[in-house]
Structure formats: C-alpha cells, structure tokens
N, C-alpha and C positions, 0 to 999 in steps of 0.2 A: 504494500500500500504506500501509496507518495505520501508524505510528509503532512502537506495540506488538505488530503482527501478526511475528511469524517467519516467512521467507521459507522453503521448499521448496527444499533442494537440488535438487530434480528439475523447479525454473520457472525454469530459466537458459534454455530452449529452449524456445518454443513448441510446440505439437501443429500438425502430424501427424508423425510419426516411431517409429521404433522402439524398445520399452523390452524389455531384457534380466529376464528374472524368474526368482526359484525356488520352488517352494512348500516349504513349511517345516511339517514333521510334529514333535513329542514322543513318542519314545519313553522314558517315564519308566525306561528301564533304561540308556537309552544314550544321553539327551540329544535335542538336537536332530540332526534329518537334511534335507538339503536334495534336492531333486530334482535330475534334471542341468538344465541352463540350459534355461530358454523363452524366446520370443520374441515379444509382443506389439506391437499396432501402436497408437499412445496417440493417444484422439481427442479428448478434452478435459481439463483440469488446472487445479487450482485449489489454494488454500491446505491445503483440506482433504483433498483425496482428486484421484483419477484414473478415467478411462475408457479402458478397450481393449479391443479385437478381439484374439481368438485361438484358435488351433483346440485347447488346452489344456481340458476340460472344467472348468475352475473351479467348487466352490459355495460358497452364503455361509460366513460361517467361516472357509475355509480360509485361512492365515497365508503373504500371500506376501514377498519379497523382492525389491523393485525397483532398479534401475540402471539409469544412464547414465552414461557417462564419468568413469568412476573414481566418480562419487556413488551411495548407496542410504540407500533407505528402507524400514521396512516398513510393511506395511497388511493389512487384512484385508478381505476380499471382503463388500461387503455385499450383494449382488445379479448374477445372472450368466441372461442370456435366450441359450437358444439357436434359428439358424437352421439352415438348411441345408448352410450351412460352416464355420460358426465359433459364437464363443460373445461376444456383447458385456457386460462386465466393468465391475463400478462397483466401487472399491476405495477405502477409505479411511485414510486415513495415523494410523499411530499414534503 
C-alpha cells in the first residue's frame, strides 16, 4: 500500500467470506431507514470498492451499509448482474 492511500476497515481479511449489509433508504420525513440485516458472500476487495454475491436484488444507486467484525463502511452499488440464484454486486466505498 502507498504511503498516502487509507486502508479499508473492511481489508483486515481477505475474500472469500461473509459480509453483513443493510440497505439504507431516505425518507426525507423520517430520516434514514435501514433494512433488516443481509448477508452477502464478498469475492473481491480492494481500496476502493467490493464485490459480492447475494440473493438480495440490489441496483445501482442503492446506499448500502457494510460490516465485519465490529467495522462498516458504506458504498453505493454501482453495478449489480443477475443469474439464476443470486445477484453479483460491484459496490463502491464512499
């Protein structure tokens, strides 16, 4: 890692593994609202962003909320392909 990059709470662990999410909606009367917990399966991670599998429909835009072990982050979905059982997930950290 360069010097001046900031490390990602969420690169203490290598991929593949399970990351904890919520999506996060604005209701501009009542604030933020969170979904109840998901559960994605993370299959690549980098400085800037993350990939996971998960049967959650995610699409672009949508404001999630990531963790692991006590650490989160959030990101917003830039791209999400679905198959036949799930949905693979490009998310980028914000």
């Amino acid at each position: 890692m360069k010097p001046t990059e900031e490390a990602s709470p969420l690169q203490d662990e290598p991929p593949p593994g399970n990351i904890d999410f919520y999506v996060i909606t604005t209701d501009f009367g009542c604030g933020e609202i969170k979904s109840s917990k998901n559960t994605g399966t993370l299959v690549d991670l980098t400085g800037a962003g993350m990939g996971m599998l998960t049967r959650v429909p995610l699409k672009p835009g949508n404001i999630v909320e990531l963790g692991r072990e006590g650490e989160s982050r959030l990101g917003i979905v830039m791209w999400s392909v679905e198959d036949s059982t799930q949905f693979r997930v490009q998310v980028r950290f914000v």
